[in-house]
Backbone and ligand atoms as CSV (ligand in chain L), in Angstrom:
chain,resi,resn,atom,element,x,y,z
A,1,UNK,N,N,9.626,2.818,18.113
A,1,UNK,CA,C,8.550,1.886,18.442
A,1,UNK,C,C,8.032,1.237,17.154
A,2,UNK,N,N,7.726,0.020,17.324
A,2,UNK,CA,C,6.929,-0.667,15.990
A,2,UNK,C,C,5.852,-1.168,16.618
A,3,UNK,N,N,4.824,-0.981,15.558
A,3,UNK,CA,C,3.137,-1.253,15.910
A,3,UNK,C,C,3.064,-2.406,15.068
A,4,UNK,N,N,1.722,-3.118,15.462
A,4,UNK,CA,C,1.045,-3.988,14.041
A,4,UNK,C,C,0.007,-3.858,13.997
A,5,UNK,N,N,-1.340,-3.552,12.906
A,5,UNK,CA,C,-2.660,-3.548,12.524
A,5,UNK,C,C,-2.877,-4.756,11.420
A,6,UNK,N,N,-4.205,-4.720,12.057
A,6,UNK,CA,C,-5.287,-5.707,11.132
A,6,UNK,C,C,-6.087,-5.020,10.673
A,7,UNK,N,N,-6.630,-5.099,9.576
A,7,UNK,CA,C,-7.354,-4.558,8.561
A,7,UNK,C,C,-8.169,-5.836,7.606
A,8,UNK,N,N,-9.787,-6.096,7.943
A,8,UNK,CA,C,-10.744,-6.801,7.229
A,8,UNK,C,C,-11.811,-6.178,6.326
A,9,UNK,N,N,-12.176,-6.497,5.044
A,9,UNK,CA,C,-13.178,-5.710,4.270
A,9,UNK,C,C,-13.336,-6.901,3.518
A,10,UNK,N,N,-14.598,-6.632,3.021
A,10,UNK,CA,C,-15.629,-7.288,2.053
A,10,UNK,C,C,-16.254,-6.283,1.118
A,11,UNK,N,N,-16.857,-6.753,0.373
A,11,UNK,CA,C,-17.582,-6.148,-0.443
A,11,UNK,C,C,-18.369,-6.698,-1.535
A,12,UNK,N,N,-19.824,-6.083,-2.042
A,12,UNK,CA,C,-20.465,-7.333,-2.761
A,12,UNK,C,C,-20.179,-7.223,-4.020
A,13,UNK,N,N,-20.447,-8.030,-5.265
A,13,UNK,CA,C,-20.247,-8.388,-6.525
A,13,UNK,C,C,-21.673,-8.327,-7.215
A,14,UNK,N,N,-21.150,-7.100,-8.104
A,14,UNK,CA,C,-22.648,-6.641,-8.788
A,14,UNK,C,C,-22.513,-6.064,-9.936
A,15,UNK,N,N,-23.741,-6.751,-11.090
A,15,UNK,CA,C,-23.373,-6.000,-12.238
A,15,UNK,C,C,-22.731,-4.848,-12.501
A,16,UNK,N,N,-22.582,-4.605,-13.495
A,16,UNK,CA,C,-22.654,-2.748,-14.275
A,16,UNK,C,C,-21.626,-1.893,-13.160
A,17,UNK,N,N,-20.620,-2.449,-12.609
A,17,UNK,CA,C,-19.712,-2.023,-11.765
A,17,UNK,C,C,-17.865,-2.509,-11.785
A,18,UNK,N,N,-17.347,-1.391,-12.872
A,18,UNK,CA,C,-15.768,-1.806,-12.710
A,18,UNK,C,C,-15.544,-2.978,-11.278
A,19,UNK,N,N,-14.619,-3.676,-11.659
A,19,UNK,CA,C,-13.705,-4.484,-10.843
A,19,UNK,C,C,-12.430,-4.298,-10.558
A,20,UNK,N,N,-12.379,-3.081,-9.211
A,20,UNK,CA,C,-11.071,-2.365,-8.850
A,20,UNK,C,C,-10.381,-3.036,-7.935
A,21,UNK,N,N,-9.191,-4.284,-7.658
A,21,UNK,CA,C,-8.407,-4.664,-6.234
A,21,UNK,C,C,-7.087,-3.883,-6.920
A,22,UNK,N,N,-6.311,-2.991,-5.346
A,22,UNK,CA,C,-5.464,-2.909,-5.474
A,22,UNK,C,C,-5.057,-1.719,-6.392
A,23,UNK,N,N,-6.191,-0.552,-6.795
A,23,UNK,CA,C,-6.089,0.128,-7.654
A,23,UNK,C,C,-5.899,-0.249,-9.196
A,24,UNK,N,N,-5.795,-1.621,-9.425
A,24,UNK,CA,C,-6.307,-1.792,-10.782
A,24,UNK,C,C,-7.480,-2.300,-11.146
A,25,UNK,N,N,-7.618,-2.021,-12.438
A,25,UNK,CA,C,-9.095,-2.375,-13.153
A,25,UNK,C,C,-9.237,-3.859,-13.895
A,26,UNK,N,N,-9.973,-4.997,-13.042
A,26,UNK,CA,C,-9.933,-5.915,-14.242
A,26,UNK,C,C,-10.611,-6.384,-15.121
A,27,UNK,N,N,-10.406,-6.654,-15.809
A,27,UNK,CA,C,-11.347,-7.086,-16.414
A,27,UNK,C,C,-12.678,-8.290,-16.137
A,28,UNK,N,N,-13.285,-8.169,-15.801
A,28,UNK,CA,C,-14.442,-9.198,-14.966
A,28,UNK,C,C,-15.667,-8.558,-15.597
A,29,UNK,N,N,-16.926,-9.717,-15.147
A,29,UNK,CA,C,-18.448,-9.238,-15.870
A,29,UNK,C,C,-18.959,-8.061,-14.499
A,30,UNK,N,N,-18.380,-8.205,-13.176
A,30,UNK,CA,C,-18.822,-8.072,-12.209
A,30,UNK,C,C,-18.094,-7.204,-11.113
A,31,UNK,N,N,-18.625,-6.034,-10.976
A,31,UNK,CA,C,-17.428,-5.410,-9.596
A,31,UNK,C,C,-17.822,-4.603,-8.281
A,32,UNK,N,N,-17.213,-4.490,-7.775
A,32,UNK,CA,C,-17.350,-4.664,-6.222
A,32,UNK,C,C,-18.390,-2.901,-5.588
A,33,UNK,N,N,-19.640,-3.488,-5.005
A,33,UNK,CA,C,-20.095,-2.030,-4.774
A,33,UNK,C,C,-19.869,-1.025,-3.420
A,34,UNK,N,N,-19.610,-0.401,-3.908
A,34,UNK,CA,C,-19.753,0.564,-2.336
A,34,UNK,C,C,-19.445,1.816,-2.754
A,35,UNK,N,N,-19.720,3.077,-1.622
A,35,UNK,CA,C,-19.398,4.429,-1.824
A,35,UNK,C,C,-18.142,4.789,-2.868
A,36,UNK,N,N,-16.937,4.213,-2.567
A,36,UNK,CA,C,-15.904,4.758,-3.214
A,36,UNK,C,C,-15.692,3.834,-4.253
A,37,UNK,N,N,-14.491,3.574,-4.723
A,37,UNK,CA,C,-14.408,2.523,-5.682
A,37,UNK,C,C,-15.038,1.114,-5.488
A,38,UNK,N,N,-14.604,1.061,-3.685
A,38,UNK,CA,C,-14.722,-0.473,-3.540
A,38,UNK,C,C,-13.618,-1.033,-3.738
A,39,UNK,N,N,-12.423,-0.575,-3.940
A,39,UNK,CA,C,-11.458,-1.737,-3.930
A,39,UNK,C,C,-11.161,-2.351,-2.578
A,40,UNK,N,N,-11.381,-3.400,-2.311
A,40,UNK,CA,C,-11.802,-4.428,-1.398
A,40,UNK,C,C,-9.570,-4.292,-0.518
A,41,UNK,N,N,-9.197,-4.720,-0.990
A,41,UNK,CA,C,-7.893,-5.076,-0.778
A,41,UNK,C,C,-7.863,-3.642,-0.154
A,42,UNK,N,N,-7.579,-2.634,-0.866
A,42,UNK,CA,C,-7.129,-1.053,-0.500
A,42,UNK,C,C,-7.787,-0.399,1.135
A,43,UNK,N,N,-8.991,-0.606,0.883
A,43,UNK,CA,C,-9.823,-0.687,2.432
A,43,UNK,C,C,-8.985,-1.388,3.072
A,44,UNK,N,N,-8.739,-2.994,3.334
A,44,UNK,CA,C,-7.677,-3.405,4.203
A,44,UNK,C,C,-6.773,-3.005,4.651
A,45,UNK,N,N,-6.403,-2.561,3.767
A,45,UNK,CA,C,-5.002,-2.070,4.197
A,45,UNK,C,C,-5.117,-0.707,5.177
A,46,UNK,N,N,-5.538,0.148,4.375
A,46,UNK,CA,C,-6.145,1.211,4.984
A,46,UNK,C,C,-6.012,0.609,6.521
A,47,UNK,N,N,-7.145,-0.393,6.539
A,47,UNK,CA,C,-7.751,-0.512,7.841
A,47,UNK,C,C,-6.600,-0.981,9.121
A,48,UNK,N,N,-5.618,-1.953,8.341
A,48,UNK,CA,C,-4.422,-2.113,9.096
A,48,UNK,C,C,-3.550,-0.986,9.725
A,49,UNK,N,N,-3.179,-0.551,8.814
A,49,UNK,CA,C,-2.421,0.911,8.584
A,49,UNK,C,C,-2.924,1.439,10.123
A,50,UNK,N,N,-3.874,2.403,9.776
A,50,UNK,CA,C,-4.923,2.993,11.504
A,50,UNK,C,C,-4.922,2.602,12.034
A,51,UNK,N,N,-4.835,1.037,12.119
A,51,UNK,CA,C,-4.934,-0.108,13.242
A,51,UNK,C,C,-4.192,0.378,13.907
A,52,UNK,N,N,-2.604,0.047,13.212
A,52,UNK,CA,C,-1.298,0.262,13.499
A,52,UNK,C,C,-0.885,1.254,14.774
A,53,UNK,N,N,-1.109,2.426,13.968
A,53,UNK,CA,C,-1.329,3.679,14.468
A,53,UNK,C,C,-2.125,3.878,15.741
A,54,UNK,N,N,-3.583,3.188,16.237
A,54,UNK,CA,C,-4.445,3.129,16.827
A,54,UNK,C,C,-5.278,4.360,16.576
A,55,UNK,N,N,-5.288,4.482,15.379
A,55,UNK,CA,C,-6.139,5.591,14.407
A,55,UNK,C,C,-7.174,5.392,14.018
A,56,UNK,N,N,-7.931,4.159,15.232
A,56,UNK,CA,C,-9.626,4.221,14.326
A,56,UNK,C,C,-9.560,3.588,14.004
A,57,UNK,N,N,-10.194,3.282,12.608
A,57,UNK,CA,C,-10.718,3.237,11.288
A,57,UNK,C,C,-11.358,3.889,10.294
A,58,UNK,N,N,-11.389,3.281,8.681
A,58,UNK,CA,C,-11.594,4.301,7.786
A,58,UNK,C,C,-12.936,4.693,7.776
A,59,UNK,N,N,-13.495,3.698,8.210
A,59,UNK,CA,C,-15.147,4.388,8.339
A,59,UNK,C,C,-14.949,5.844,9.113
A,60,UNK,N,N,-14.664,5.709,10.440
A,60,UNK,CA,C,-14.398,7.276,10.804
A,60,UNK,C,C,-13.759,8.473,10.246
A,61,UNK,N,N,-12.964,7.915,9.087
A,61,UNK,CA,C,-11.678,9.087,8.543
A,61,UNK,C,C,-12.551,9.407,7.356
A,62,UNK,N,N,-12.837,8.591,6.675
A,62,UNK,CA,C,-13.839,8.824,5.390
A,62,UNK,C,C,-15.026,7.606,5.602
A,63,UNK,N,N,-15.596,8.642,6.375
A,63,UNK,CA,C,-17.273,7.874,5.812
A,63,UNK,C,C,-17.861,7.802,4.710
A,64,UNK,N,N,-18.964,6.837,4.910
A,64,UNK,CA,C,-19.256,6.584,3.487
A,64,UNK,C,C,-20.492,7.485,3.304
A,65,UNK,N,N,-21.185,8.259,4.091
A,65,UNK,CA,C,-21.908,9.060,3.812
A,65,UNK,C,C,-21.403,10.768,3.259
A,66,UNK,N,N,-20.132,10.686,3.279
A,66,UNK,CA,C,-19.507,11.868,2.624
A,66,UNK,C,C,-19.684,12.279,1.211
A,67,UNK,N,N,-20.423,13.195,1.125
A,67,UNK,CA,C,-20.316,13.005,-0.690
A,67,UNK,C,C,-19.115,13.317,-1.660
A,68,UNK,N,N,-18.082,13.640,-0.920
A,68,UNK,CA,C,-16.623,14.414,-1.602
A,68,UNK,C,C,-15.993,13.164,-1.538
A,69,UNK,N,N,-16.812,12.136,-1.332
A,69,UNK,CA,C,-15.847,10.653,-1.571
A,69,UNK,C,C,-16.499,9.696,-2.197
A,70,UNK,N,N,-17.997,10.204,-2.610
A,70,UNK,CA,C,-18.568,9.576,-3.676
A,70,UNK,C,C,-17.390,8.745,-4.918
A,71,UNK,N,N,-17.351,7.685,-5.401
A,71,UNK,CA,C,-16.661,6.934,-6.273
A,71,UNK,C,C,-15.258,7.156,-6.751
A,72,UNK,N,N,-14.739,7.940,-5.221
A,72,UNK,CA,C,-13.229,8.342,-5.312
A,72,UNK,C,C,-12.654,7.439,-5.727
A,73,UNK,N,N,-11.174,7.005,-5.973
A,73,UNK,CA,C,-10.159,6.109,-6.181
A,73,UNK,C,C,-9.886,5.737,-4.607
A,74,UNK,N,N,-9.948,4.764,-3.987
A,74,UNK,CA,C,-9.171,3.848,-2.603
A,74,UNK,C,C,-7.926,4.303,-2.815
A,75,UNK,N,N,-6.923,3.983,-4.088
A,75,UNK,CA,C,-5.310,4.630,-3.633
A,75,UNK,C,C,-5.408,5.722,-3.199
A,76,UNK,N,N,-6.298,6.897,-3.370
A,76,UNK,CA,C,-6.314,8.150,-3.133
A,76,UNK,C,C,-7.134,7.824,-1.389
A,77,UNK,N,N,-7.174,7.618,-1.248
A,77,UNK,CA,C,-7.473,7.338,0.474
A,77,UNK,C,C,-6.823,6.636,1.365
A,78,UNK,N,N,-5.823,5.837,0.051
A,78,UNK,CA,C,-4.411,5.440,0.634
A,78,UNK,C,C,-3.458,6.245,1.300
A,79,UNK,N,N,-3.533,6.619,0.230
A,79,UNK,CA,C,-2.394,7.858,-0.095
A,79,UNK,C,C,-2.888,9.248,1.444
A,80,UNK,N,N,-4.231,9.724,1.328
A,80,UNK,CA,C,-4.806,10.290,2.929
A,80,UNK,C,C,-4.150,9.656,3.852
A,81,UNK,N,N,-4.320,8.339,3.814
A,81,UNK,CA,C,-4.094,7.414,5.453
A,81,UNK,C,C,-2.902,7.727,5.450
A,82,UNK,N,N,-1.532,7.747,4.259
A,82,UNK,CA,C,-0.296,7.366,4.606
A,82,UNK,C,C,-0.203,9.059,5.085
A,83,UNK,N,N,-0.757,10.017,5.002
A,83,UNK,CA,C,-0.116,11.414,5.048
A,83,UNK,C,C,-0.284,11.110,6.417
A,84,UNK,N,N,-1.948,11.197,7.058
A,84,UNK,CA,C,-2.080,10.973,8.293
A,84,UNK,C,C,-1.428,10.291,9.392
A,85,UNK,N,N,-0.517,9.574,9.010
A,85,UNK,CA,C,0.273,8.567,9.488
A,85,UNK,C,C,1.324,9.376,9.718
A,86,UNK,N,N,2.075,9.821,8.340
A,86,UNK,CA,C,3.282,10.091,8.459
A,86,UNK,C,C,3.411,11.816,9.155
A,87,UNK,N,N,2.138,12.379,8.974
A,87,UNK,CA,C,1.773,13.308,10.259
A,87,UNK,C,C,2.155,13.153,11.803
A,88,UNK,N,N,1.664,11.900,12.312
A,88,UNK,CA,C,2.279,11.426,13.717
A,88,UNK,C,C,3.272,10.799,13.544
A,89,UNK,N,N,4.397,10.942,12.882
A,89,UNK,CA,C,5.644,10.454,12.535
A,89,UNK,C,C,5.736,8.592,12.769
A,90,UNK,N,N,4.959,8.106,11.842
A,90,UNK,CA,C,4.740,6.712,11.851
A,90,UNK,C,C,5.593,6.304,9.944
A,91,UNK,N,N,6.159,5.451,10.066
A,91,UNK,CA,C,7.111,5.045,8.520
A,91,UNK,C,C,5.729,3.692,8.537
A,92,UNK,N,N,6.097,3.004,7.095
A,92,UNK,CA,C,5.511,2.064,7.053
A,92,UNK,C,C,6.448,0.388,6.901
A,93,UNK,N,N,6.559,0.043,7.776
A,93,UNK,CA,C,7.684,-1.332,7.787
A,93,UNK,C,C,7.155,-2.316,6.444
A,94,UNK,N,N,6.195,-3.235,6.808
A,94,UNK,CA,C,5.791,-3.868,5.905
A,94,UNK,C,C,4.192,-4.526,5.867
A,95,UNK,N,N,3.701,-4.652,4.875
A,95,UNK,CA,C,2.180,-4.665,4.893
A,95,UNK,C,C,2.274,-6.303,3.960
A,96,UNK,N,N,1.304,-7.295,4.980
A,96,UNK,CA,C,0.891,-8.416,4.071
A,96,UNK,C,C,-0.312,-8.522,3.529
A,97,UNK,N,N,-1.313,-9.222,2.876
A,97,UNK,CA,C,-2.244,-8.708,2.524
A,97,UNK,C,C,-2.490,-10.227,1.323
A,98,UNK,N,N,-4.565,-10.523,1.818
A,98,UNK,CA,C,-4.723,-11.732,0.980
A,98,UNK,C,C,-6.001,-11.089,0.880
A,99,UNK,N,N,-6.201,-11.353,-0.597
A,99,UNK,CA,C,-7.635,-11.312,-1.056
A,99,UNK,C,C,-8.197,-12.547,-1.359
A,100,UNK,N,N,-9.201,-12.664,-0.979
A,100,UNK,CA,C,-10.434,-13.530,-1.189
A,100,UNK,C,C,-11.403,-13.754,-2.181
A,101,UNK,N,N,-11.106,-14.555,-3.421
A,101,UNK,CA,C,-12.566,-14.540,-4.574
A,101,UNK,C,C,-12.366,-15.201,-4.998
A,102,UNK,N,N,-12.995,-16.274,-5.580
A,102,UNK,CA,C,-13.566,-17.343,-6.442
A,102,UNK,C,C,-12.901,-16.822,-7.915
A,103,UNK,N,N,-13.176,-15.829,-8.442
A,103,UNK,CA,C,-13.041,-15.319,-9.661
A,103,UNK,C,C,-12.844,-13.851,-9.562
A,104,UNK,N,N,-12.198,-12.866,-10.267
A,104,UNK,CA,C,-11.430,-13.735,-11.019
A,104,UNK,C,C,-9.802,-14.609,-10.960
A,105,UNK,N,N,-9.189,-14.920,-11.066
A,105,UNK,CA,C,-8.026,-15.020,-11.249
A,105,UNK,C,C,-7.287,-13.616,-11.117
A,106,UNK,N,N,-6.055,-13.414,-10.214
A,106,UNK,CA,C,-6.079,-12.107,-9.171
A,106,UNK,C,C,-4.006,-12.362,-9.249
A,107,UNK,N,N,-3.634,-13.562,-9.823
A,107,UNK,CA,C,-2.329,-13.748,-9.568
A,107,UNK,C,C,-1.552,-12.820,-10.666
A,108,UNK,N,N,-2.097,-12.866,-12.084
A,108,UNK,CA,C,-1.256,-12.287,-12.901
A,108,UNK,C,C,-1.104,-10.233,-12.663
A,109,UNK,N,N,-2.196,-10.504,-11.709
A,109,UNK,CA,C,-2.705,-8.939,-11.839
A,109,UNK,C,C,-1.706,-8.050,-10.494
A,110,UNK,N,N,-1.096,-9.066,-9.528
A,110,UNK,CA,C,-0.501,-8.619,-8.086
A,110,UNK,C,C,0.631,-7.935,-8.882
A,111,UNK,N,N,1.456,-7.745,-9.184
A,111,UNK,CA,C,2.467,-6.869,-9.743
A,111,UNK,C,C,1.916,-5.525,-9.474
A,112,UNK,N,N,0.992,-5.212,-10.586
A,112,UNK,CA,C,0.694,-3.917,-10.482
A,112,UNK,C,C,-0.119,-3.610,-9.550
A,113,UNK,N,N,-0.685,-4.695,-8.627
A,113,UNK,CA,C,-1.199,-3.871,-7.543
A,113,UNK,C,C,0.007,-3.479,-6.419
A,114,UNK,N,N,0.826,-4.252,-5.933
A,114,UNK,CA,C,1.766,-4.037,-5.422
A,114,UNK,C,C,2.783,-3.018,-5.646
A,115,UNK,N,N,2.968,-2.303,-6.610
A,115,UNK,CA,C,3.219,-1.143,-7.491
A,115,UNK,C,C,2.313,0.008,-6.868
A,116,UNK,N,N,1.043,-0.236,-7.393
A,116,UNK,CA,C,0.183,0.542,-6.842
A,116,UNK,C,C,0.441,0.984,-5.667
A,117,UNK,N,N,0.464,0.589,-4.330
A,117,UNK,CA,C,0.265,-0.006,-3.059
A,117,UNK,C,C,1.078,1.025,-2.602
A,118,UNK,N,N,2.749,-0.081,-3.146
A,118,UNK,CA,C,3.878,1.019,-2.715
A,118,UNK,C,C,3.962,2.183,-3.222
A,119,UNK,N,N,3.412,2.465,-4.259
A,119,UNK,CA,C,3.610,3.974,-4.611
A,119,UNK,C,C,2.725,4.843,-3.418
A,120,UNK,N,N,1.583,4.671,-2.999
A,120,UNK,CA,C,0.929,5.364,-1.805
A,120,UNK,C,C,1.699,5.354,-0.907
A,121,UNK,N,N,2.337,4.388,-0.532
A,121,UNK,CA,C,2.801,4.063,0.816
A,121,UNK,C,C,4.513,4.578,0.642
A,122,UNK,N,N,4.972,4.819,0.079
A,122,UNK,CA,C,6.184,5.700,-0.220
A,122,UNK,C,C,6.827,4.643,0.115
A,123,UNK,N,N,7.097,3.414,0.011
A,123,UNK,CA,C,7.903,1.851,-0.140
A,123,UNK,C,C,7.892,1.997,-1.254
A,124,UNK,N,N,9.666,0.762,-1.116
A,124,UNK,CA,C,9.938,-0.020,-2.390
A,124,UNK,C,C,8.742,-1.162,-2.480
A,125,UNK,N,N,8.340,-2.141,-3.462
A,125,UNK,CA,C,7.601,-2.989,-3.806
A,125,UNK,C,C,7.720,-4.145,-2.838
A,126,UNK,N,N,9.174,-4.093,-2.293
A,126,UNK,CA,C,9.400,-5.582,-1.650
A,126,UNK,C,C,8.645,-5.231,-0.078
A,127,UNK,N,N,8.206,-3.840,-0.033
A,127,UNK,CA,C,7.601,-4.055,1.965
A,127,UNK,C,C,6.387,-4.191,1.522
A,128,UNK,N,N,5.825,-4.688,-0.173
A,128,UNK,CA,C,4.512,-5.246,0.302
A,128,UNK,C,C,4.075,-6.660,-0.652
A,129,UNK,N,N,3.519,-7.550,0.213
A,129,UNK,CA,C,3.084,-8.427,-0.528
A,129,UNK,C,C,1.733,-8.602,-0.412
A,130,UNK,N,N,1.133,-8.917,-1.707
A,130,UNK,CA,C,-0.178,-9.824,-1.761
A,130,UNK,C,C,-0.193,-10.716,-1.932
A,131,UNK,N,N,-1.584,-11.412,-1.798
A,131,UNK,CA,C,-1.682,-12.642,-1.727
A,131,UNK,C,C,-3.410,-13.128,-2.280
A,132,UNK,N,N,-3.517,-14.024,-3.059
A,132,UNK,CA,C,-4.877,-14.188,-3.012
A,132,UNK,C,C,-5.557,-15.482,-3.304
A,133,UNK,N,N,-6.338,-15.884,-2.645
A,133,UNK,CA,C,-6.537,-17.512,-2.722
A,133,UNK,C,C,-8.451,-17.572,-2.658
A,134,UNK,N,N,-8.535,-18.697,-3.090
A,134,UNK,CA,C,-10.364,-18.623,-3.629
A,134,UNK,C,C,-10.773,-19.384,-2.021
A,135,UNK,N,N,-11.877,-19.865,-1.516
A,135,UNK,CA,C,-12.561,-20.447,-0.339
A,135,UNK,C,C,-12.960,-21.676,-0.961
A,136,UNK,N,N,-12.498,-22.723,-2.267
A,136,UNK,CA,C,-12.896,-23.518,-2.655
A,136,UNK,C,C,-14.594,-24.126,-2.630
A,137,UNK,N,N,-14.776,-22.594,-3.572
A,137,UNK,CA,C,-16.619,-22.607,-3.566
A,137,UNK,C,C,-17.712,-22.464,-2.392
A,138,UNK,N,N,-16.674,-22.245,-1.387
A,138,UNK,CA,C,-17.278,-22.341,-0.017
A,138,UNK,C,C,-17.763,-20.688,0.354
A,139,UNK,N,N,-18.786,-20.623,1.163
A,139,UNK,CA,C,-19.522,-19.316,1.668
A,139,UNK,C,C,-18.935,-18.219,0.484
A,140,UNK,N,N,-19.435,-16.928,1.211
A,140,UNK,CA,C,-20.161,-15.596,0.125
A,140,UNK,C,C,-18.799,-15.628,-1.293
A,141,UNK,N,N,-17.536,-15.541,-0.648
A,141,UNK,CA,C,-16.663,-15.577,-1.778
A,141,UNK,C,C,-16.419,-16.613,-2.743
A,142,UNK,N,N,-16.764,-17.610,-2.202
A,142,UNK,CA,C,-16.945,-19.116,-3.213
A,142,UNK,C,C,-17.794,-18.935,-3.781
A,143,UNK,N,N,-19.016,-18.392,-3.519
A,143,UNK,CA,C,-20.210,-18.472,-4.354
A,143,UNK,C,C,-20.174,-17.348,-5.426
A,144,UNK,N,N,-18.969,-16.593,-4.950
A,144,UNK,CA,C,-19.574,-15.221,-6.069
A,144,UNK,C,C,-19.813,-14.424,-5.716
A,145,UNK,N,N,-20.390,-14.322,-4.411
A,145,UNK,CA,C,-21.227,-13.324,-4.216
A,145,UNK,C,C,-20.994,-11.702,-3.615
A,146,UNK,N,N,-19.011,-11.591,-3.445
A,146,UNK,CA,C,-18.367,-10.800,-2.914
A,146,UNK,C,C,-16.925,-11.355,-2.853
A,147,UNK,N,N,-16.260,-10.394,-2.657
A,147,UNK,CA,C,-14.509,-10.429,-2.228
A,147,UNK,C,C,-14.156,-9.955,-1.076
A,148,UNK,N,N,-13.316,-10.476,-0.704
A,148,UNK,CA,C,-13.035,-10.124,0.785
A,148,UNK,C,C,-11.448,-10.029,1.116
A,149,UNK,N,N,-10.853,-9.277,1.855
A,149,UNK,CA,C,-9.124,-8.836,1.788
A,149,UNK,C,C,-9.148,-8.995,3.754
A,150,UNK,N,N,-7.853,-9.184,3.494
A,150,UNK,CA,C,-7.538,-9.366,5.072
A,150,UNK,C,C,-5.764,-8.840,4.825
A,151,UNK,N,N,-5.115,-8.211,6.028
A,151,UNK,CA,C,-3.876,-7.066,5.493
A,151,UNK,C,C,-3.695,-7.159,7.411
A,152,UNK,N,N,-2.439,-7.105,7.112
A,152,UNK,CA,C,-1.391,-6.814,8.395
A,152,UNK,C,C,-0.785,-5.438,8.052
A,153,UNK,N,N,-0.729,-5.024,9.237
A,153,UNK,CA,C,0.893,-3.901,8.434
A,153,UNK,C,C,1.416,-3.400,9.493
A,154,UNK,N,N,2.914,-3.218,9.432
A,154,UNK,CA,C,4.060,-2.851,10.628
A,154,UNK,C,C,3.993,-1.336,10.471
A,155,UNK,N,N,4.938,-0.616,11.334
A,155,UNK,CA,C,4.663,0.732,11.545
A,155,UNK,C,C,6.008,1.060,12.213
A,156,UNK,N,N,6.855,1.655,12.146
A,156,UNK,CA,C,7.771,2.577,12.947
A,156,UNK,C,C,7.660,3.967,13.099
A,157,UNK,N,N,8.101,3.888,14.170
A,157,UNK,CA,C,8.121,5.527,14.570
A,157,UNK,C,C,9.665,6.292,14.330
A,158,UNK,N,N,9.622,7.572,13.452
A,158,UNK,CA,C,10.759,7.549,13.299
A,158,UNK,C,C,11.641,8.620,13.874
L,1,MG,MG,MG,-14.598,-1.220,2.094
């Protein structure tokens, strides 16, 4: 059987806070807040992934009121989702995936997130792509004021 999930996240843009998509760190004045890292992209996926599966979502698997997930790493909750997955004997086909921000510049940096990605997801690099494009100054991500990821992802049963 093959599934497909959708997976949407946001997150806001705030001082004195690393800037994690994709499990890397970039360099920016500004980075993304929430319980765990916040990597905006990684939540997506996540969220696809379960979709997939019809596993919820990550709010239910790791809430954010957990304190054993206080400012964890997202690959490392990747890496949870893919066990959980591959628990109900689900493979991962292929995951697409676009982030959303004004700034910073996100193209030179997709390599190693995609690296990243597949290393959780026990894929070669080519079952995943990113993607990331600005809202041409338009609403919360044009302005700055957050990033936002949107992620497909296939599923076989094996
Ligand atoms: Mg999130």
């Amino acid at each position: 059987m093959t599934r497909i999930g959708h997976g949407f996240d946001a997150h806001r843009l705030v001082p004195d806070r690393p800037l994690i998509i994709g499990g890397v760190t970039l360099p920016f004045a500004h980075g993304l807040l929430g319980h765990s890292d916040a990597d905006v992209l990684t939540h997506a996926i996540c969220d696809a992934l379960l979709g997939a599966a019809g596993a919820g979502d990550l709010g239910r698997h790791f809430p954010d009121t957990d304190p054993s997930l206080a400012g964890i790493s997202s690959l490392e909750i990747l890496r949870r989702v893919h066990a959980l997955l591959s628990a109900d004997g689900w493979t991962v086909g292929n995951v697409d995936a676009t982030v959303i921000a004004q700034a910073p510049r996100l193209v030179p940096h997709i390599p190693a997130m995609v690296n990243n990605l597949a290393a959780c997801l026990k894929v070669g690099s080519a079952a995943i792509n990113v993607k990331a494009t600005t809202t041409e100054g338009l609403g919360f991500t044009g302005e700055g004021l957050g990033i936002a990821a949107h992620a497909v992802a296939l599923i076989h049963s094996r």
